[in-house]
C-alpha positions, 0 to 999 in steps of 0.5 A, spaced: 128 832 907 122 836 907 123 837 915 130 841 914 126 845 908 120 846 914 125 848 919 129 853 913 122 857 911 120 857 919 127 861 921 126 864 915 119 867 917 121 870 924 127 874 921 121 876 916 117 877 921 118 885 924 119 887 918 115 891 912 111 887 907 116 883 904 116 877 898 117 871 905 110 872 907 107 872 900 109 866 899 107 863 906 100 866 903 100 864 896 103 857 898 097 856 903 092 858 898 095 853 893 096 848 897 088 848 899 086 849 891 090 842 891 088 839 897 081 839 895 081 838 887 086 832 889 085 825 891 082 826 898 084 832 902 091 831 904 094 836 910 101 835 908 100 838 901 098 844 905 105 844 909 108 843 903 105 848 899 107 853 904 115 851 905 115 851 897 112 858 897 116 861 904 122 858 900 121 861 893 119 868 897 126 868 901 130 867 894 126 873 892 128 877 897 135 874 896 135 877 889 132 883 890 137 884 895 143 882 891 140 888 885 140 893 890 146 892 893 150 891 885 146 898 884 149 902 889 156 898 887 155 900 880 152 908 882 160 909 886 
């Protein structure tokens, strides 16, 4: 399972990649930085817990950006 979601937010990363500052790469920075935080602070350090935070963050950037996009679009839609 976390494979398929790795491949999900790695996709997700080079369609992000080219454009303007956006909620994706945020969360890959985030997730990195929390999966450090408890990569150290747990039991033994553990490079899967820094992937993972990673997936998790690209994830959650992505529906971020997926809202973000929605709310524009009913904008427009309810300005018509």
């Amino acid at each position: 399972m976390w494979i398929v979601l790795a491949v999900i937010a790695a996709i997700s990363l080079l369609v992000f990649f080219m454009r303007e500052p956006n909620a994706v790469w945020g969360g890959a920075t985030g997730g990195l930085i929390i999966g450090v935080i408890v990569a150290l602070v747990g039991r033994g350090f553990d490079w899967s817990l820094i992937w993972k935070g990673i997936v998790v963050g690209t994830l959650l950037g992505v529906v971020a950006e997926l809202l973000g996009g929605l709310a524009r679009r009913l904008k427009r839609e309810s300005e018509k």
